[in-house]
C-alpha positions as CSV (number, residue, x, y, z in Angstrom):
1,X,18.4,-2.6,-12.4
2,X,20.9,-3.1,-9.4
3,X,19.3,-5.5,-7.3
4,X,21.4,-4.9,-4.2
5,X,20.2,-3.6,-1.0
6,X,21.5,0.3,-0.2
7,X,23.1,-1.8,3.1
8,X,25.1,-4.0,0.6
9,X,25.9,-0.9,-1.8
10,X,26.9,1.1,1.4
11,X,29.5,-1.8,3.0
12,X,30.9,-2.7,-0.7
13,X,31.7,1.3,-0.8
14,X,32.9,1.4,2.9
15,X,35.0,-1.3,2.5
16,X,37.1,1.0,0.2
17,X,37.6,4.0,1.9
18,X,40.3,4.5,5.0
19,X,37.4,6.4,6.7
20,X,34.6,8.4,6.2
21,X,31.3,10.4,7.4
22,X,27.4,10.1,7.0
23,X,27.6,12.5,4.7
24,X,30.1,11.2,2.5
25,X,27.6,8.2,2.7
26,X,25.0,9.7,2.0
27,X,26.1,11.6,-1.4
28,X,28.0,8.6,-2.6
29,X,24.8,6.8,-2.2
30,X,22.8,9.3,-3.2
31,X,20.1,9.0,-0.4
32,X,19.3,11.2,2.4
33,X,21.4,12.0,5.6
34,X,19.2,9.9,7.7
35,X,19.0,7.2,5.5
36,X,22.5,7.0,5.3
37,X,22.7,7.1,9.4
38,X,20.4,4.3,9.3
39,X,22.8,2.3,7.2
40,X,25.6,2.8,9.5
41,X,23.4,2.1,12.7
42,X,23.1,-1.0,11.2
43,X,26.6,-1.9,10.4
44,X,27.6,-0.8,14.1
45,X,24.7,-3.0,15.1
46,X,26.3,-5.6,13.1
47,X,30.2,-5.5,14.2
48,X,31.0,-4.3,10.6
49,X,31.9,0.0,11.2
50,X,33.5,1.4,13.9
51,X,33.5,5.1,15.4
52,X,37.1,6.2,15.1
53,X,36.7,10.1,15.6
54,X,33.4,11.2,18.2
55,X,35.4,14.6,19.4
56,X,34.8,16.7,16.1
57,X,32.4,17.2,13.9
58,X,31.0,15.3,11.7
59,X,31.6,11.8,13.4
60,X,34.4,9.9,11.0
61,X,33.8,6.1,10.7
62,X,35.9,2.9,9.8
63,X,35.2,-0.4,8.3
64,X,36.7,-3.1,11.1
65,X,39.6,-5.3,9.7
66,X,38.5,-8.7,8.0
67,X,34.5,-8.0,9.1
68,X,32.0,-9.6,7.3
69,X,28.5,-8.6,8.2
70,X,25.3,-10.8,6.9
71,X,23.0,-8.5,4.6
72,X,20.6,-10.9,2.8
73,X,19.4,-9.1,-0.4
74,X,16.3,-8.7,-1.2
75,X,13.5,-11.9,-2.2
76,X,12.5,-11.4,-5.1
77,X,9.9,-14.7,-4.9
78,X,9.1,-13.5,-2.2
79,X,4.9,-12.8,-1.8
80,X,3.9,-9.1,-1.8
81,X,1.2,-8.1,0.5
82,X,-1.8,-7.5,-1.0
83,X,-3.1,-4.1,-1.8
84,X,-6.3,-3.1,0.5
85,X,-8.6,-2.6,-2.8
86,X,-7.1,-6.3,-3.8
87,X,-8.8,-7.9,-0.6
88,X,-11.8,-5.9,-1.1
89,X,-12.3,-7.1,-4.5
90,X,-11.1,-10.8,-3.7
91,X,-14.0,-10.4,-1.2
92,X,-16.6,-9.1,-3.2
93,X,-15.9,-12.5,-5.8
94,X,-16.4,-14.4,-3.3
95,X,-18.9,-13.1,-1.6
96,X,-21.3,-11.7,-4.4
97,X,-23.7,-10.3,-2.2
98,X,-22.3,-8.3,0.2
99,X,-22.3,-5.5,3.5
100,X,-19.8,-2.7,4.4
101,X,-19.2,-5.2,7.3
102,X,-19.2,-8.1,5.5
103,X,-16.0,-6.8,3.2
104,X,-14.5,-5.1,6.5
105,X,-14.1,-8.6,7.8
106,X,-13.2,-9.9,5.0
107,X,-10.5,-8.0,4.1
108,X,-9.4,-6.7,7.5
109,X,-9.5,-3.0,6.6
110,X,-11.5,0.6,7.8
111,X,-14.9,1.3,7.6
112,X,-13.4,4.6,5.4
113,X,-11.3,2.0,3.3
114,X,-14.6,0.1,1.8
115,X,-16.8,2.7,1.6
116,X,-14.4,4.8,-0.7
117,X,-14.1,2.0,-3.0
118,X,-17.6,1.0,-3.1
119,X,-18.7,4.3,-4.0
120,X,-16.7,4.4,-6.8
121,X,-17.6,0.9,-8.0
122,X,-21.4,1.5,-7.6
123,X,-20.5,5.2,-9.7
124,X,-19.1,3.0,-12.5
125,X,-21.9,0.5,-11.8
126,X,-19.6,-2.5,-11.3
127,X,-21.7,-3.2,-7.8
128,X,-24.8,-2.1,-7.0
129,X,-27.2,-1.2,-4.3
130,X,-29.9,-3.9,-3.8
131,X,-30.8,-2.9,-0.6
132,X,-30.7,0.7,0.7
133,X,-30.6,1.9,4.1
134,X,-34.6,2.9,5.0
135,X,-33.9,6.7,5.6
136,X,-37.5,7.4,6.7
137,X,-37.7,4.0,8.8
138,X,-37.0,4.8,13.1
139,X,-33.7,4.0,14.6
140,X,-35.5,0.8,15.9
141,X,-36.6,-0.2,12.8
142,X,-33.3,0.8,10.7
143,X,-31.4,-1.2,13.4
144,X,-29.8,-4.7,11.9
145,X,-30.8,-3.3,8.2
146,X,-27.2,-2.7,6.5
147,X,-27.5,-1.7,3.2
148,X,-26.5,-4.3,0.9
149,X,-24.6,-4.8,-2.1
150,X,-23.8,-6.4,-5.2
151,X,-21.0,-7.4,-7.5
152,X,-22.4,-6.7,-10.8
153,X,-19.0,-6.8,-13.0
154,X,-17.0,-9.7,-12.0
155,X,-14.0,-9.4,-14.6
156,X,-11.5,-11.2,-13.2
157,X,-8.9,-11.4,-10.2
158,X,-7.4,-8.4,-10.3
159,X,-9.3,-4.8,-8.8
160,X,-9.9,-1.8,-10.8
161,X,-8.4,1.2,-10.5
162,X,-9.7,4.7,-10.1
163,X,-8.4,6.9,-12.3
164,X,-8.4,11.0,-13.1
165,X,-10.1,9.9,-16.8
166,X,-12.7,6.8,-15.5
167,X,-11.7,3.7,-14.1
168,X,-9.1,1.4,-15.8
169,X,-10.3,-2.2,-15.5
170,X,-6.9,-4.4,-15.1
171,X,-8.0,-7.4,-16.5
172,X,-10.1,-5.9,-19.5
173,X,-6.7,-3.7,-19.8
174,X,-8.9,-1.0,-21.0
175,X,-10.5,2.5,-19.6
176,X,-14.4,2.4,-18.7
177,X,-16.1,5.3,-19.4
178,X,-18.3,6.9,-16.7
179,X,-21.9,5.3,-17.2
180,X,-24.8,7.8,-18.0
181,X,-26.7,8.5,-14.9
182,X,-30.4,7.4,-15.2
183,X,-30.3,7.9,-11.3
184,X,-30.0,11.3,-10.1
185,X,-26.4,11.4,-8.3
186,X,-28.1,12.7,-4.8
187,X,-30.3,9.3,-4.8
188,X,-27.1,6.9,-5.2
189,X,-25.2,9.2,-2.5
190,X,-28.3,9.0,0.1
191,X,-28.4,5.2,-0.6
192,X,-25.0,4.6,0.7
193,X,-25.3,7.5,3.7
């Protein structure tokens, strides 16, 4: 696996032609016309390419005598952000018993964001419902009462994934099956309205 930036593949390239256009770039470097513009932005922006040819088209291009731009690679120690399920379920460890808002916080995200992955979690009964919104209640009385959950499957650090066949737990390494429903589906979805 090449472990070169497309900037440092396009300038060790450039370097080696007498002159050349973004479409040359571009198929030598197999990437799209604009991503190959964007390269040589950069190298213009850099002092590395110059524009030797504006009058016809395509523009034709030139590597400048004895230039040496700086293109750090890529950091491969580097920290990856974190996935937006992966804070949720970091925040659902550590919280245990738990609101939408609660996990919003937590984990920075949308309101759409944590409710997505709850419901599928409380579907493969991983969390569950320990408090559910008070449908009949008034707005006066509903008001302060978020529903509240809990993590009933904590099986490590790393968040499971939904999948088109069940939900593959990462850290069991293994497929769980859909449980079967002793809860009628349309009581679990009004819960979470």
């Amino acid at each position: 696996m090449n472990n070169k930036t497309l900037s440092q593949r396009a300038w060790e390239w450039i370097k080696q032609q007498p002159d050349f256009g973004s479409a040359e770039l571009a198929e030598h470097m197999d990437v799209s016309l604009k991503s190959a513009q964007m390269v040589i932005a950069h190298l213009q922006d850099l002092k590395a390419i110059t524009t030797i040819s504006t009058g016809v088209k395509p523009v034709v291009y030139q590597a400048i005598k004895d230039a040496s731009p700086h293109l750090p690679g890529k950091n491969q120690t580097a920290e990856r952000p974190k996935s937006i399920r992966q804070k949720l379920w970091q925040a659902m460890r550590f919280l245990n018993d738990f609101t939408v808002a609660d996990l919003q916080a937590n984990a920075e995200c949308s309101r759409a964001s944590v409710e997505r992955f709850l419901s599928d979690l409380v579907r493969y009964e991983y969390v569950f419902i320990t408090r559910p919104q008070r449908r009949k209640a008034s707005m006066a009385q509903r008001k302060g009462s978020a529903v509240r959950y809990r993590l009933l499957k904590n099986t490590g650090h790393k968040y499971p994934v939904i999948r088109p066949k069940g939900l593959y737990d990462q850290n069991l390494k293994k497929l769980v099956p859909m449980p079967q429903r002793t809860k009628p589906q349309k009581d679990v979805n009004n819960a979470m309205a």
